[in-house]
ROKOLNU-538866 format. One record per residue (C-alpha): residue number from 1; residue in three letters; chain; x, y, z. Coordinates in nm, 4 decimals. Layout:
{rec NUM 'ALA' 'A' {X Y Z}},
...
END
This chain:
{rec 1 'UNK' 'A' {17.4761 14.2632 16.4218}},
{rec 2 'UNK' 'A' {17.6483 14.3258 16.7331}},
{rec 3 'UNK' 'A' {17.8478 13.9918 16.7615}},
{rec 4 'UNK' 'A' {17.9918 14.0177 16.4301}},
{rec 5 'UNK' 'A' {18.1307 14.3482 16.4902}},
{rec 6 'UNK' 'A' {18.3036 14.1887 16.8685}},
{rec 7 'UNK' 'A' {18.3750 13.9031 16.6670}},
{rec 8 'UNK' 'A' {18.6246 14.1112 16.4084}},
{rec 9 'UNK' 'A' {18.7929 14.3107 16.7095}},
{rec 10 'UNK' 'A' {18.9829 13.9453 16.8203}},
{rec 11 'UNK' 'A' {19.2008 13.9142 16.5480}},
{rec 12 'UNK' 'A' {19.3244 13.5424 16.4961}},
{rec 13 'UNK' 'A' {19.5991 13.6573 16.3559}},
{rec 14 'UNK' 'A' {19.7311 13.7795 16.6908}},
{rec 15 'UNK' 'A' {19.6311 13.5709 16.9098}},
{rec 16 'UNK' 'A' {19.8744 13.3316 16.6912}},
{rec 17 'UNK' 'A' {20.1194 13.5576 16.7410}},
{rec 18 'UNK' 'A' {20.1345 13.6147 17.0813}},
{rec 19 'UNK' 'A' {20.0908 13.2096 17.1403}},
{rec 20 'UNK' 'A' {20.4552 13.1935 16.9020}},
{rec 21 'UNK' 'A' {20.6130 13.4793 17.0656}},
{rec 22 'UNK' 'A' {20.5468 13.3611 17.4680}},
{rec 23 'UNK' 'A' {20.6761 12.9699 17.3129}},
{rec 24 'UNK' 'A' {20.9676 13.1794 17.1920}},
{rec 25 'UNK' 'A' {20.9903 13.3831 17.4966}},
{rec 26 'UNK' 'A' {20.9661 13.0289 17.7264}},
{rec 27 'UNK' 'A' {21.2370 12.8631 17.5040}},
{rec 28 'UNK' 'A' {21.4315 13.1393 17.5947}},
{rec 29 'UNK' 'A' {21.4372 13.0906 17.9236}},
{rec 30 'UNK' 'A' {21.4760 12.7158 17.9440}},
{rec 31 'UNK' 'A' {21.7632 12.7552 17.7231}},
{rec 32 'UNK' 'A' {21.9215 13.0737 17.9788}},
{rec 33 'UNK' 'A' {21.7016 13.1167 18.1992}},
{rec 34 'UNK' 'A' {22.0256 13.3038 18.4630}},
{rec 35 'UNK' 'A' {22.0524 13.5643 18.1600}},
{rec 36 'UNK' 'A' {21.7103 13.6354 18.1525}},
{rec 37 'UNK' 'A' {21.6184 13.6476 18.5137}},
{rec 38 'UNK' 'A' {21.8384 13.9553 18.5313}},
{rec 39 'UNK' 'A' {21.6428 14.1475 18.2767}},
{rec 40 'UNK' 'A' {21.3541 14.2939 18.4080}},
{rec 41 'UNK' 'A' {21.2649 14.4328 18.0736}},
{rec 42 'UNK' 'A' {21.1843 14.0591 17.9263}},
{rec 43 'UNK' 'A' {20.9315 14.0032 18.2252}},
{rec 44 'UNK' 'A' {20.7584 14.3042 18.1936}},
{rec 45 'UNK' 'A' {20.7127 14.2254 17.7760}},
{rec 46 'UNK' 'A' {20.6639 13.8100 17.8636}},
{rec 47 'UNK' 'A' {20.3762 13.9278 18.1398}},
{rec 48 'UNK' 'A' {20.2018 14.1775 17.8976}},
{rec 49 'UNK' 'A' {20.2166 13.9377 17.6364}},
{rec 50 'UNK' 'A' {20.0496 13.6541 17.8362}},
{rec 51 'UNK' 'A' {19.8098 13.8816 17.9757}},
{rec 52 'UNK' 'A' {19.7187 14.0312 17.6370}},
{rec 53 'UNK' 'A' {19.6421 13.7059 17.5108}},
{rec 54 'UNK' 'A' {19.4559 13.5616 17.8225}},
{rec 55 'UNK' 'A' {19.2581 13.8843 17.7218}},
{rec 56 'UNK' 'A' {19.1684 13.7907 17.4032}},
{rec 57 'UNK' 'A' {19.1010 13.4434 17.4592}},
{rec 58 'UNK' 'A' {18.8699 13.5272 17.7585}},
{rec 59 'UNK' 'A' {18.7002 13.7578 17.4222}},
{rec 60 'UNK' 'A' {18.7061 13.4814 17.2072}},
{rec 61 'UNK' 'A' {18.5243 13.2625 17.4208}},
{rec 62 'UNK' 'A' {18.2539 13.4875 17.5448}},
{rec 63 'UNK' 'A' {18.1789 13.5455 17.1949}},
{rec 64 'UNK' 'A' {18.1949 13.1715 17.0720}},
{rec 65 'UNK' 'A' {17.9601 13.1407 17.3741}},
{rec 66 'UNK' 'A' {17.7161 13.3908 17.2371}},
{rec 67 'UNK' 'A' {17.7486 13.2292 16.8609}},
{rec 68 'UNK' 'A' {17.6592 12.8809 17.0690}},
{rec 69 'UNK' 'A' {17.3733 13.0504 17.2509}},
{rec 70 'UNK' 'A' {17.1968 13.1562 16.9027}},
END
């Protein structure tokens, strides 16, 4: 079946991860947020992260929208 083959390319498992890393990544900056700004290296990681998981959350949900749909 088609969906259950999409359905196992969004791992849960990362989409965890990436939700704990930006938290992380947005405690970091509260915390020193002066140090940070100065790095353009952490932006360019913070912004692929959140766009990595916006990704596979926009996958998630067209599949849960198929599952609903059957």
């Amino acid at each position: 079946m088609l969906l259950t083959s999409h359905w196992q390319k969004i791992p849960q498992s990362q989409i965890k991860q990436l939700e704990i890393d930006i938290q992380n990544d947005d405690k970091e900056l509260a915390s020193n947020y002066d140090k940070h700004i100065e790095n353009a290296n952490f932006f360019v990681a913070y912004n692929k992260k959140k766009a990595e998981l916006d990704q596979l959350l926009e996958d998630w949900e067209t599949v849960q929208t198929e599952i609903d749909n059957l």
